[in-house]
PyMOL Python script that loads the backbone (N, CA, C, O; Angstrom):
from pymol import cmd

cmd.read_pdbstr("""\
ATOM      1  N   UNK A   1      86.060 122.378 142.135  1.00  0.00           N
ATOM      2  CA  UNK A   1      87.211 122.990 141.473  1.00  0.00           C
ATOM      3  C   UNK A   1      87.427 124.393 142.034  1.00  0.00           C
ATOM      4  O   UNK A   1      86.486 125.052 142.477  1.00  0.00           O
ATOM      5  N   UNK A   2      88.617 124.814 142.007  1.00  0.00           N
ATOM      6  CA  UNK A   2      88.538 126.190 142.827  1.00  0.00           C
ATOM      7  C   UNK A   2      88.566 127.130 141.173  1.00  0.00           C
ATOM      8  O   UNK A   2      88.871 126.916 140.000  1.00  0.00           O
ATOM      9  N   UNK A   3      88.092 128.119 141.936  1.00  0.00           N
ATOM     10  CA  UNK A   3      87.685 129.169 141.207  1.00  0.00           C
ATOM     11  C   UNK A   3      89.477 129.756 140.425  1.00  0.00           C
ATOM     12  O   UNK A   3      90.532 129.324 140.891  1.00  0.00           O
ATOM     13  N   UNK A   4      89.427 130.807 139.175  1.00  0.00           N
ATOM     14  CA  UNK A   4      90.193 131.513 138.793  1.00  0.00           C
ATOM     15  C   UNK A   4      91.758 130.389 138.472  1.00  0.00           C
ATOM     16  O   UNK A   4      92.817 130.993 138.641  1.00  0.00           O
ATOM     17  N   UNK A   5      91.856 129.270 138.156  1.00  0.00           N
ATOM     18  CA  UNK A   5      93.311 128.278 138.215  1.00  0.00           C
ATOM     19  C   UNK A   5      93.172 127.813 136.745  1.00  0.00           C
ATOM     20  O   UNK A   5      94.003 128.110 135.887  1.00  0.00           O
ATOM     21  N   UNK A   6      92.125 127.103 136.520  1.00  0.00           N
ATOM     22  CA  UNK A   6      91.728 126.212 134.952  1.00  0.00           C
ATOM     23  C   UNK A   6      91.561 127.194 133.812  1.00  0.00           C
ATOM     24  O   UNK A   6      90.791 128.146 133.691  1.00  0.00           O
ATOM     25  N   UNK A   7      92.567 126.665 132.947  1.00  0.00           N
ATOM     26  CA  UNK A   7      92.452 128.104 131.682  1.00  0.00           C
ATOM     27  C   UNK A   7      91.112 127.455 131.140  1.00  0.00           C
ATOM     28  O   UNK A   7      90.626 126.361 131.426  1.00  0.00           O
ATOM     29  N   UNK A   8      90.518 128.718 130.027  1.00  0.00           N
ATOM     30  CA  UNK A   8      89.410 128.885 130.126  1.00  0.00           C
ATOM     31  C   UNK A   8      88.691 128.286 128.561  1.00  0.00           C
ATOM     32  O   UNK A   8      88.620 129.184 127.721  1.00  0.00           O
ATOM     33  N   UNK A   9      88.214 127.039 128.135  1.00  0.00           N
ATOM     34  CA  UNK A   9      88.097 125.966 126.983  1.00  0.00           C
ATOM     35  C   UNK A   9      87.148 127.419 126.326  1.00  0.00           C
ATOM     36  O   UNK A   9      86.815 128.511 126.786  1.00  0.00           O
ATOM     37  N   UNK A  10      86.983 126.758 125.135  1.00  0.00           N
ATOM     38  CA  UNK A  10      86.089 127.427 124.301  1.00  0.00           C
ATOM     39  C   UNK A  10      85.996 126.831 122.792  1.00  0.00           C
ATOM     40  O   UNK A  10      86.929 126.232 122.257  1.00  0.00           O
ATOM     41  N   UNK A  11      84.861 127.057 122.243  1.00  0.00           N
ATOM     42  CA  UNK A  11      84.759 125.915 120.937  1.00  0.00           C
ATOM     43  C   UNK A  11      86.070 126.601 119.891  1.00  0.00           C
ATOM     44  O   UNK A  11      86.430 127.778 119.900  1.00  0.00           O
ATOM     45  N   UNK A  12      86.543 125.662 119.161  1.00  0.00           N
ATOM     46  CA  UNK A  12      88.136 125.815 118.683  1.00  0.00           C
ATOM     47  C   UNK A  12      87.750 124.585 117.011  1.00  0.00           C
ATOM     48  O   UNK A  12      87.522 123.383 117.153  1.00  0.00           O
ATOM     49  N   UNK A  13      87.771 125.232 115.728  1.00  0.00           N
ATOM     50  CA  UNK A  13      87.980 124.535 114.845  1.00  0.00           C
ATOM     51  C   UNK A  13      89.361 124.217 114.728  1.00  0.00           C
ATOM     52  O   UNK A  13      90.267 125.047 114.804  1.00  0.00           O
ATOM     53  N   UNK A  14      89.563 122.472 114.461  1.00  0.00           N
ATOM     54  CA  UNK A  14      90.798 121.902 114.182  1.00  0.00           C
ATOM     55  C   UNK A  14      90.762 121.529 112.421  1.00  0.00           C
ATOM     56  O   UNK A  14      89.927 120.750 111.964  1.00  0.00           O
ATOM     57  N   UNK A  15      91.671 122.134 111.670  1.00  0.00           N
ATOM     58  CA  UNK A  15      91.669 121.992 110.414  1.00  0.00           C
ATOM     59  C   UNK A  15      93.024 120.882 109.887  1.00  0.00           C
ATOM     60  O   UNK A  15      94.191 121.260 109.790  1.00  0.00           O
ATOM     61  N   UNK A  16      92.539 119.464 109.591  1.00  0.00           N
ATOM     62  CA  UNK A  16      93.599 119.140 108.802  1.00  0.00           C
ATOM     63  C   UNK A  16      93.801 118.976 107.354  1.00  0.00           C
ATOM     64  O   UNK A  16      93.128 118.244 106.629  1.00  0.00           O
ATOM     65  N   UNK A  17      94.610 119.586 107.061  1.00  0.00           N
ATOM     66  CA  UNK A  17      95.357 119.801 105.623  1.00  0.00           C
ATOM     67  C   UNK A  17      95.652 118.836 104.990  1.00  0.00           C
ATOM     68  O   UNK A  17      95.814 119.099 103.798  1.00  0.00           O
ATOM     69  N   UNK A  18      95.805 117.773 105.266  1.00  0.00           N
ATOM     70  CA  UNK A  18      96.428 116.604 104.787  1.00  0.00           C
ATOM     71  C   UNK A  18      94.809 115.860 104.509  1.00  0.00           C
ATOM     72  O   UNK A  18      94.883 115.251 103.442  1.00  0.00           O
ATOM     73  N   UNK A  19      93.809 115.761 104.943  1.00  0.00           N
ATOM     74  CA  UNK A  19      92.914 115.227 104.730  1.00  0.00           C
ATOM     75  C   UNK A  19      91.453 115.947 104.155  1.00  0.00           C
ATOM     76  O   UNK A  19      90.363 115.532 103.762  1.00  0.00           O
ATOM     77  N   UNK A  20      92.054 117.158 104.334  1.00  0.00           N
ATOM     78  CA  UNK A  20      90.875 118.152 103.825  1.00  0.00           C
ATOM     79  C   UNK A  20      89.829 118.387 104.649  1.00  0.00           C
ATOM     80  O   UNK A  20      88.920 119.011 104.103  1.00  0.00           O
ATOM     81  N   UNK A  21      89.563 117.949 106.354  1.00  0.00           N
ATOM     82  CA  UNK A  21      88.723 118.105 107.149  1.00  0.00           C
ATOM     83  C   UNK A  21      88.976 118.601 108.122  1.00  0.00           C
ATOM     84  O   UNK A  21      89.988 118.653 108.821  1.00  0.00           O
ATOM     85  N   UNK A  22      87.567 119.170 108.204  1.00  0.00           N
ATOM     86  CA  UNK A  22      87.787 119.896 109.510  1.00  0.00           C
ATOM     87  C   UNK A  22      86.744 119.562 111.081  1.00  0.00           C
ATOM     88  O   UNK A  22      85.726 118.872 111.145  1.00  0.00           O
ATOM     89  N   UNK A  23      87.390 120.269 112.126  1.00  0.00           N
ATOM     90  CA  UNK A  23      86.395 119.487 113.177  1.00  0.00           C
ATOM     91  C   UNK A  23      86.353 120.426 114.079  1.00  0.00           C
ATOM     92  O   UNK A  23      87.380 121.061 114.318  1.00  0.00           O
ATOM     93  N   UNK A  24      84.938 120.751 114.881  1.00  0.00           N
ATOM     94  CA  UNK A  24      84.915 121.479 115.566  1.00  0.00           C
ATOM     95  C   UNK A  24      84.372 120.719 116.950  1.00  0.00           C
ATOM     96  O   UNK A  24      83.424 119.952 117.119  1.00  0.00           O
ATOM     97  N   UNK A  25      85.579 121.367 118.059  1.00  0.00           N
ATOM     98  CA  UNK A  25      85.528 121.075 119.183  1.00  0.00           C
ATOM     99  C   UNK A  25      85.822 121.923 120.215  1.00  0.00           C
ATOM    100  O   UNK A  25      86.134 123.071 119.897  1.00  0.00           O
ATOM    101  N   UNK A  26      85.792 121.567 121.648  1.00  0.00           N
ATOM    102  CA  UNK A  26      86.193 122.395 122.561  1.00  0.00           C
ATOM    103  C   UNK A  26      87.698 122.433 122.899  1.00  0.00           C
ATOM    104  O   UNK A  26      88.380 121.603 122.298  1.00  0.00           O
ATOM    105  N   UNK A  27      88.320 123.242 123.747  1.00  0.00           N
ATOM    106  CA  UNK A  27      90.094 123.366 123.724  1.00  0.00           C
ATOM    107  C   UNK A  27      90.316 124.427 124.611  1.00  0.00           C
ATOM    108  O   UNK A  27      89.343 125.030 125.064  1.00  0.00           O
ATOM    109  N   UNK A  28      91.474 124.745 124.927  1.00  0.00           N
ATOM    110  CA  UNK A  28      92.110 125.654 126.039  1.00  0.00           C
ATOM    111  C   UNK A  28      92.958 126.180 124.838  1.00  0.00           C
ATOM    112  O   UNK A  28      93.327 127.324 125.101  1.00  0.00           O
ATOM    113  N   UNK A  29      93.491 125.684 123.373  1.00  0.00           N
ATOM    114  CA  UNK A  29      94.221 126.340 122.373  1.00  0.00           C
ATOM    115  C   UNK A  29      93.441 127.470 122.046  1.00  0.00           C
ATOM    116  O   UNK A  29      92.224 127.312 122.141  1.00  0.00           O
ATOM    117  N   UNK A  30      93.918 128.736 121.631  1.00  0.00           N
ATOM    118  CA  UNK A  30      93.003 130.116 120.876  1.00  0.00           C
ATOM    119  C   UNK A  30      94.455 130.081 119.926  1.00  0.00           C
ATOM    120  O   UNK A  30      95.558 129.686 120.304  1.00  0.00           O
ATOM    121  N   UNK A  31      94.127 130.559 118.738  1.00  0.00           N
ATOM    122  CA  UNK A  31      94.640 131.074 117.889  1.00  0.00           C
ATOM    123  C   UNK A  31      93.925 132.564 116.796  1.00  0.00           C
ATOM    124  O   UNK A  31      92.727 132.835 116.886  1.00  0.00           O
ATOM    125  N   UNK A  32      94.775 133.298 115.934  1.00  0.00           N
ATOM    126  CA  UNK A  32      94.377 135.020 115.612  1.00  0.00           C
ATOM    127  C   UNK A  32      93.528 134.416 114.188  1.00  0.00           C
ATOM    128  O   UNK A  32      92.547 135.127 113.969  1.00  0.00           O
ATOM    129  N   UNK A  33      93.633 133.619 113.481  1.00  0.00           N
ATOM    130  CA  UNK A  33      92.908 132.886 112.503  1.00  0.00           C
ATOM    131  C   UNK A  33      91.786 132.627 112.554  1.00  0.00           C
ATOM    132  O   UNK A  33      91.541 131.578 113.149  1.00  0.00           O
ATOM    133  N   UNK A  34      90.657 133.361 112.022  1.00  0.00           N
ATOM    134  CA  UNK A  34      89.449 132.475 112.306  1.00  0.00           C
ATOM    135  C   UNK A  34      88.517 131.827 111.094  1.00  0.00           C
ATOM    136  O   UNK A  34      88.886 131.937 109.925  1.00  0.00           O
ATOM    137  N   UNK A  35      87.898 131.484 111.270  1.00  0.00           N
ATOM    138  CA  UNK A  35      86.725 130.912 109.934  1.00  0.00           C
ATOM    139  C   UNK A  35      85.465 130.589 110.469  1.00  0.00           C
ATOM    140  O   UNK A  35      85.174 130.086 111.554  1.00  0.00           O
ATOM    141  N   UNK A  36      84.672 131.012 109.403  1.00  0.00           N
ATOM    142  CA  UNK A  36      83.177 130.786 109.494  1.00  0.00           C
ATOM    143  C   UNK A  36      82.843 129.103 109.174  1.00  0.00           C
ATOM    144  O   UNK A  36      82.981 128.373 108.192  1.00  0.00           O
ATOM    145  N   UNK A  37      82.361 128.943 110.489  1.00  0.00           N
ATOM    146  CA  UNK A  37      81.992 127.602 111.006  1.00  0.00           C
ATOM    147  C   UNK A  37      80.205 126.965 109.451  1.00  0.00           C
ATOM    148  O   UNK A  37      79.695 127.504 108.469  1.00  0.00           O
ATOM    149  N   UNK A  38      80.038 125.905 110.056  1.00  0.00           N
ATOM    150  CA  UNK A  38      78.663 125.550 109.025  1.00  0.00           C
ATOM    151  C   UNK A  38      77.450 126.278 109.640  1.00  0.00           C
ATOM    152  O   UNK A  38      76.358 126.343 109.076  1.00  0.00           O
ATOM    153  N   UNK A  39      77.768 126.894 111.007  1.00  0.00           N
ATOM    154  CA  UNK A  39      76.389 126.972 111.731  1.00  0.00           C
ATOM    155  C   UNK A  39      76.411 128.638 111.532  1.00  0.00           C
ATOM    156  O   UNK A  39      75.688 129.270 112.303  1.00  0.00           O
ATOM    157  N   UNK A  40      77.163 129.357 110.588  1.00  0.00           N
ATOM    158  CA  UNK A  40      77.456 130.227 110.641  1.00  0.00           C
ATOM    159  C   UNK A  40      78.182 131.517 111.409  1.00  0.00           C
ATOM    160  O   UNK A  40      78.082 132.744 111.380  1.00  0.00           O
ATOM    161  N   UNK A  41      78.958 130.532 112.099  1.00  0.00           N
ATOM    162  CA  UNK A  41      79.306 131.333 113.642  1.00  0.00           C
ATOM    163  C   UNK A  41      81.049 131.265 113.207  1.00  0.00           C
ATOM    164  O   UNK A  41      81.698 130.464 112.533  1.00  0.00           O
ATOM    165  N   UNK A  42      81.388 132.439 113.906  1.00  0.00           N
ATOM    166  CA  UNK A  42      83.063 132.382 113.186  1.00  0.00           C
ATOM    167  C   UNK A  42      83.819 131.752 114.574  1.00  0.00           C
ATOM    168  O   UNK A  42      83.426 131.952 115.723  1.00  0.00           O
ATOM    169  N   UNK A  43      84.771 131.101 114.258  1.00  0.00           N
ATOM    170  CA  UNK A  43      85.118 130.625 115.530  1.00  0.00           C
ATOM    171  C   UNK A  43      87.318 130.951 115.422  1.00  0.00           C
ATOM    172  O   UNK A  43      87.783 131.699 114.561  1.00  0.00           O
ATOM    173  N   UNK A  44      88.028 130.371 116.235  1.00  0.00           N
ATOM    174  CA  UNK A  44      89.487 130.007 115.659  1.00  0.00           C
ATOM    175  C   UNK A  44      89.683 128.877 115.500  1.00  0.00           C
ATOM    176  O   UNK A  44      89.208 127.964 116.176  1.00  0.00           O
ATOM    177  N   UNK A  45      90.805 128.737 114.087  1.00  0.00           N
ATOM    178  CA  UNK A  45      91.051 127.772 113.211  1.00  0.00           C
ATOM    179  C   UNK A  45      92.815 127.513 113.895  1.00  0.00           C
ATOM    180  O   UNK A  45      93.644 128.402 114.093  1.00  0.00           O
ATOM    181  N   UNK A  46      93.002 125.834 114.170  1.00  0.00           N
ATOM    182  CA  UNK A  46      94.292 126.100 114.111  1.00  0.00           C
ATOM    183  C   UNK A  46      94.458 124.445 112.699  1.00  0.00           C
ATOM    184  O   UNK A  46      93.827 123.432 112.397  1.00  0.00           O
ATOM    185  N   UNK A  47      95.699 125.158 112.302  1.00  0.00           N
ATOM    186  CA  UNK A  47      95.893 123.820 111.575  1.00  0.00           C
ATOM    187  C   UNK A  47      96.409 122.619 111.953  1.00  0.00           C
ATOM    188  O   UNK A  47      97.173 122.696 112.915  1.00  0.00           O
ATOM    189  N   UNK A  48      96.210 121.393 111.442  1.00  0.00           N
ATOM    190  CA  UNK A  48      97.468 120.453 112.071  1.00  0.00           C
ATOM    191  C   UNK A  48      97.504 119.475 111.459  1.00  0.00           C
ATOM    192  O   UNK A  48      96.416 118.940 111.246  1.00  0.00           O
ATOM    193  N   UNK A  49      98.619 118.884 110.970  1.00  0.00           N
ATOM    194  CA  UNK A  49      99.310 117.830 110.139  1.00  0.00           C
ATOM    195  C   UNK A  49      98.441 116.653 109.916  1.00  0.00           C
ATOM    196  O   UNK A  49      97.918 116.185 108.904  1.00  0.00           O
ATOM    197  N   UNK A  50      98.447 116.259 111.373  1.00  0.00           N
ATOM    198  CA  UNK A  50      97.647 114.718 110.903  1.00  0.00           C
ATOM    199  C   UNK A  50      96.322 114.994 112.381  1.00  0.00           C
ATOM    200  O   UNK A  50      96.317 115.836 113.279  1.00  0.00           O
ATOM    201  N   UNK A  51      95.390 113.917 112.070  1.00  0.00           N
ATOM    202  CA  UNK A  51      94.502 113.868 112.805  1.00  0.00           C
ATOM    203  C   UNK A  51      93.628 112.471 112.597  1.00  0.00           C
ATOM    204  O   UNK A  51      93.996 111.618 111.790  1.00  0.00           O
ATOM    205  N   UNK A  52      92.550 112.339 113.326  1.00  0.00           N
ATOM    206  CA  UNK A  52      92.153 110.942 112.544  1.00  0.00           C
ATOM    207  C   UNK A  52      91.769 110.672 111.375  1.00  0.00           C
ATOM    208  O   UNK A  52      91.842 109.519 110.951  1.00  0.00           O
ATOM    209  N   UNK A  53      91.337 111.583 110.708  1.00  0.00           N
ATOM    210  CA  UNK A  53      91.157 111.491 109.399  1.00  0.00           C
ATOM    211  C   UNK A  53      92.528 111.312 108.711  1.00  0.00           C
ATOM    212  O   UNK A  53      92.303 110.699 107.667  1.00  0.00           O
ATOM    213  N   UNK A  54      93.770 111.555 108.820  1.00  0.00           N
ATOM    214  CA  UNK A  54      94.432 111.169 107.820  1.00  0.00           C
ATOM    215  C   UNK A  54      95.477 110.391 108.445  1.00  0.00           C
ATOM    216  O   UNK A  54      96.399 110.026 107.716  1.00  0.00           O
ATOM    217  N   UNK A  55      95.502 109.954 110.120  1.00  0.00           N
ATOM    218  CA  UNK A  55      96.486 109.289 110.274  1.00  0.00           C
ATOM    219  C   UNK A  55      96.226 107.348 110.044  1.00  0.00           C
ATOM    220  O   UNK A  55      95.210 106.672 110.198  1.00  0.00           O
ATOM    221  N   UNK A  56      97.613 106.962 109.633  1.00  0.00           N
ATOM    222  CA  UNK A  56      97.342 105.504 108.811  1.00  0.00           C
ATOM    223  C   UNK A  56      96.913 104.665 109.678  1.00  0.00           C
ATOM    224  O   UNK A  56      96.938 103.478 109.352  1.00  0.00           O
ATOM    225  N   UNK A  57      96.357 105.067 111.135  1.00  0.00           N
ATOM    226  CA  UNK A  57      96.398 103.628 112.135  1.00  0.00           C
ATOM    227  C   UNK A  57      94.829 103.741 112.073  1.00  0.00           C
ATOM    228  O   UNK A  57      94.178 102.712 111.887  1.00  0.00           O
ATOM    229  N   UNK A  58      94.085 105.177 112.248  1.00  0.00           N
ATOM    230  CA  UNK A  58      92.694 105.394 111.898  1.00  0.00           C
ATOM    231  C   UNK A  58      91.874 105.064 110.667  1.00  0.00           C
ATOM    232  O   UNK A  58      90.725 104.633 110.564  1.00  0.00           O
ATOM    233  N   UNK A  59      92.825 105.401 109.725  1.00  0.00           N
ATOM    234  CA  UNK A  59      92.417 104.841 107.914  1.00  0.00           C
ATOM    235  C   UNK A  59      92.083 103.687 107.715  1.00  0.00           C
ATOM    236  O   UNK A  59      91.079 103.333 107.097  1.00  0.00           O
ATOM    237  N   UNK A  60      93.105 102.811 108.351  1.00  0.00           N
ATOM    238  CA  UNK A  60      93.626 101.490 108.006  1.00  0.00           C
ATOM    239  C   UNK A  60      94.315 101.240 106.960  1.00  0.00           C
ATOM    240  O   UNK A  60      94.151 100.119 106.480  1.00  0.00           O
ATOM    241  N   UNK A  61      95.324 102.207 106.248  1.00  0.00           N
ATOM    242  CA  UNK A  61      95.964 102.063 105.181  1.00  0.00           C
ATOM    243  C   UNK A  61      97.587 101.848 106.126  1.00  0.00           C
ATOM    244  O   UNK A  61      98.490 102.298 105.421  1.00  0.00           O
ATOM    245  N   UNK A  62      97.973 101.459 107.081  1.00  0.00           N
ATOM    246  CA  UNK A  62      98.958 101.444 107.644  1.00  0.00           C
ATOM    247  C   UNK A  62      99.958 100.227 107.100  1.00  0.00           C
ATOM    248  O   UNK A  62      99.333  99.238 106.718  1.00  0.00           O
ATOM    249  N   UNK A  63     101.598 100.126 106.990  1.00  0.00           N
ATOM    250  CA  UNK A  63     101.784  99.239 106.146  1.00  0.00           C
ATOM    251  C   UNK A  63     101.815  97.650 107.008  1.00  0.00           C
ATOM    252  O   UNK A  63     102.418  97.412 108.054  1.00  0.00           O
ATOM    253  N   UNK A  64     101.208  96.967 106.426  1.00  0.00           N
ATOM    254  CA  UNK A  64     100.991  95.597 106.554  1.00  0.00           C
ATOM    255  C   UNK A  64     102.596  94.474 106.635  1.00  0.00           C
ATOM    256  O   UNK A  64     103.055  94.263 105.512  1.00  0.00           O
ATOM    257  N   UNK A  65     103.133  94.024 107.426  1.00  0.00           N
ATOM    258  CA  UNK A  65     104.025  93.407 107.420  1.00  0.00           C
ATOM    259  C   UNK A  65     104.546  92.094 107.115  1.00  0.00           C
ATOM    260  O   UNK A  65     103.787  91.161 107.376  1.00  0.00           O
ATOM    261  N   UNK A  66     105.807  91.783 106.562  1.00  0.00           N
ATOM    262  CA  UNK A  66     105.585  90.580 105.700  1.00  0.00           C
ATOM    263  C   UNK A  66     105.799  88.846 106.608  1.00  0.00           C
ATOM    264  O   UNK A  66     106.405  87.856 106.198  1.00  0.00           O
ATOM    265  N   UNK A  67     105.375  88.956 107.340  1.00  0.00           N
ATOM    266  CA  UNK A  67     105.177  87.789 108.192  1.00  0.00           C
ATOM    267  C   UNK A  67     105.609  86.437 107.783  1.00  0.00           C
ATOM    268  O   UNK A  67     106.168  85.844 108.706  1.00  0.00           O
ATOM    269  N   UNK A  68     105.530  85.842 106.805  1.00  0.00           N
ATOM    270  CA  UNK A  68     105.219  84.814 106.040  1.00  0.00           C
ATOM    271  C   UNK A  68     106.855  84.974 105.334  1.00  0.00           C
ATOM    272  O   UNK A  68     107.360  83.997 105.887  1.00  0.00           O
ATOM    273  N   UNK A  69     107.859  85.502 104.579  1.00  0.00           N
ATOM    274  CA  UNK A  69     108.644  86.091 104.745  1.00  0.00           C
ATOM    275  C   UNK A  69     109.961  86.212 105.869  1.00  0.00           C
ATOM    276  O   UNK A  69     111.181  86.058 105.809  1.00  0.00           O
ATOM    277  N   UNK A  70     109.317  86.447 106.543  1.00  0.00           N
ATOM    278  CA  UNK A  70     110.296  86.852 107.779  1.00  0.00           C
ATOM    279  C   UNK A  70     110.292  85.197 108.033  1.00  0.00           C
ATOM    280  O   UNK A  70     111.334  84.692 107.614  1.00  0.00           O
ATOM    281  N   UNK A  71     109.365  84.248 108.619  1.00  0.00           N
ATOM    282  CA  UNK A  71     109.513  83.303 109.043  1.00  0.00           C
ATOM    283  C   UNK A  71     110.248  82.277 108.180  1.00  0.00           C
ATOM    284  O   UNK A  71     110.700  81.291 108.763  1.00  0.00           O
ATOM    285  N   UNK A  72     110.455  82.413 106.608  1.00  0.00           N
ATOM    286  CA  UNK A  72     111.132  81.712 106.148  1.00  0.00           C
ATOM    287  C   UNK A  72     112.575  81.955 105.862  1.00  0.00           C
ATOM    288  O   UNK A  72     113.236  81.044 105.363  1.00  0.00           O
ATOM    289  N   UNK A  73     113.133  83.139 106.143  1.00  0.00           N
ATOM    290  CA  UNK A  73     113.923  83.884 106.220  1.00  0.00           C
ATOM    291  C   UNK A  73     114.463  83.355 107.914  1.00  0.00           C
ATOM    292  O   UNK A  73     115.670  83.120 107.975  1.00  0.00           O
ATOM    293  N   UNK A  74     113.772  83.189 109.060  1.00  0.00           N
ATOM    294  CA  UNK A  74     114.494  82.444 109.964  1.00  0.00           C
ATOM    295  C   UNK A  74     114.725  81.334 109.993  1.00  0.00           C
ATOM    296  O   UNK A  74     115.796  80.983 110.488  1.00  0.00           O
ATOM    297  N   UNK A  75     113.650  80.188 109.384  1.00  0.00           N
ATOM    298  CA  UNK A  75     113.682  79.168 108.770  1.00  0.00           C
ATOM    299  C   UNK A  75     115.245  78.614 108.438  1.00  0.00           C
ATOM    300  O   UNK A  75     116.017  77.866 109.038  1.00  0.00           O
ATOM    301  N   UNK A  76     115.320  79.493 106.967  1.00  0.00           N
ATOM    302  CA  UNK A  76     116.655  79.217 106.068  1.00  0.00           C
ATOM    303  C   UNK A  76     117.569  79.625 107.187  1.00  0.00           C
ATOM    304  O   UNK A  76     118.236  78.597 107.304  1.00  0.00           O
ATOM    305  N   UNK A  77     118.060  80.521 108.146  1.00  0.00           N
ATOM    306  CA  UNK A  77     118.870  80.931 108.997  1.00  0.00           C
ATOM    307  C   UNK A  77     119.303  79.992 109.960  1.00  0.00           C
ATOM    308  O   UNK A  77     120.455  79.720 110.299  1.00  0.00           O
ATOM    309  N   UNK A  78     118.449  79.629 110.274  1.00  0.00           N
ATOM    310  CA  UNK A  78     118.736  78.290 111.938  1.00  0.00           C
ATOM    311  C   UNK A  78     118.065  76.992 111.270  1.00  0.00           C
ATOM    312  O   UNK A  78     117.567  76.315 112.170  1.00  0.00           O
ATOM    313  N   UNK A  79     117.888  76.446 110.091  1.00  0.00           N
ATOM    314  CA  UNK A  79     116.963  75.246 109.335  1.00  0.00           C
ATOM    315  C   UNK A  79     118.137  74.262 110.268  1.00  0.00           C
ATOM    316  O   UNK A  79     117.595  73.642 111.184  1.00  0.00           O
ATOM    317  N   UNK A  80     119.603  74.060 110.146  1.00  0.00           N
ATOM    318  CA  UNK A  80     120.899  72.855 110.324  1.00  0.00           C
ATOM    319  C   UNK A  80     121.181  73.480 112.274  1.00  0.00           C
ATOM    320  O   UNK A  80     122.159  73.006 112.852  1.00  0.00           O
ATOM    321  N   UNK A  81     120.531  74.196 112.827  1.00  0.00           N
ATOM    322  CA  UNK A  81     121.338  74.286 113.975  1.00  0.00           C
ATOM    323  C   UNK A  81     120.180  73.419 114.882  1.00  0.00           C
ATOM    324  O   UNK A  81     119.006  73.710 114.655  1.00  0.00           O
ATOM    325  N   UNK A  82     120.468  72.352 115.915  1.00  0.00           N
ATOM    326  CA  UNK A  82     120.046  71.722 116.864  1.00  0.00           C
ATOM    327  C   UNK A  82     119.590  73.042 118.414  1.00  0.00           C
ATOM    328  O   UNK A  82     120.186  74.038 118.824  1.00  0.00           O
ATOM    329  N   UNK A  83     118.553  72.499 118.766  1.00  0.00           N
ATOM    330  CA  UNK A  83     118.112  73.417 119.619  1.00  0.00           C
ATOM    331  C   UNK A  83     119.243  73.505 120.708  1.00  0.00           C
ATOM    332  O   UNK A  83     120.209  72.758 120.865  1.00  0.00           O
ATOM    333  N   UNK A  84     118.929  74.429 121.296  1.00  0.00           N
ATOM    334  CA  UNK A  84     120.080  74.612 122.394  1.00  0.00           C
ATOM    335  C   UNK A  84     119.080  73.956 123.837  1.00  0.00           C
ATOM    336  O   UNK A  84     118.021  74.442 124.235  1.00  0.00           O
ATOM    337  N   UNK A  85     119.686  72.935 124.322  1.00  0.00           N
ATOM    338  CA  UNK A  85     119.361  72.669 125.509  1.00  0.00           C
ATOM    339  C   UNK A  85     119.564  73.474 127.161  1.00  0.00           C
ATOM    340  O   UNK A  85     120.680  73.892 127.470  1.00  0.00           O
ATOM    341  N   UNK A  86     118.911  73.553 127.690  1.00  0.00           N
ATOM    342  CA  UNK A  86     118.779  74.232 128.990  1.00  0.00           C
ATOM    343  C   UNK A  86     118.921  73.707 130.297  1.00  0.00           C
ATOM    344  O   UNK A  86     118.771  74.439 131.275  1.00  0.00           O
TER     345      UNK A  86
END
""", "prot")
cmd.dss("prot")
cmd.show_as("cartoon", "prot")
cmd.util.cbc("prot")
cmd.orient("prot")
């Protein structure tokens, strides 16, 4: 890697609000906010909306679709029409 080009990572707490957790990792983000980490070390905090803790595809609370439904719903739609030949 050449020297003086790559901004410069450093450990960075990510706080999400929506889930009440927080995570500490490395990052090229700095922010003027900081907080005292568990290890007692103060580090910067940035906030952010969703993360894996509260997003629905990580949870598994994501909404479930009505399949079963839909197919009878095409069913009743095309039940009297003859296939179309090719």
């Amino acid at each position: 890697m050449k020297p003086r080009i790559h901004p410069v990572s450093r450990p960075v707490v990510f706080r999400d609000r929506a889930a009440g957790v927080a995570f500490l990792t490395r990052s090229t983000a700095d922010a003027d906010e900081r907080v005292t980490w568990e290890d007692g070390r103060s580090y910067p905090v940035i906030d952010v909306e969703t993360s894996s803790a509260s997003h629905p595809f990580y949870t598994g609370t994501k909404q479930v679709l009505d399949t079963a439904g839909r197919i009878e719903q095409f069913n009743r739609r095309y039940a009297g029409q003859a296939p179309a030949v090719g």
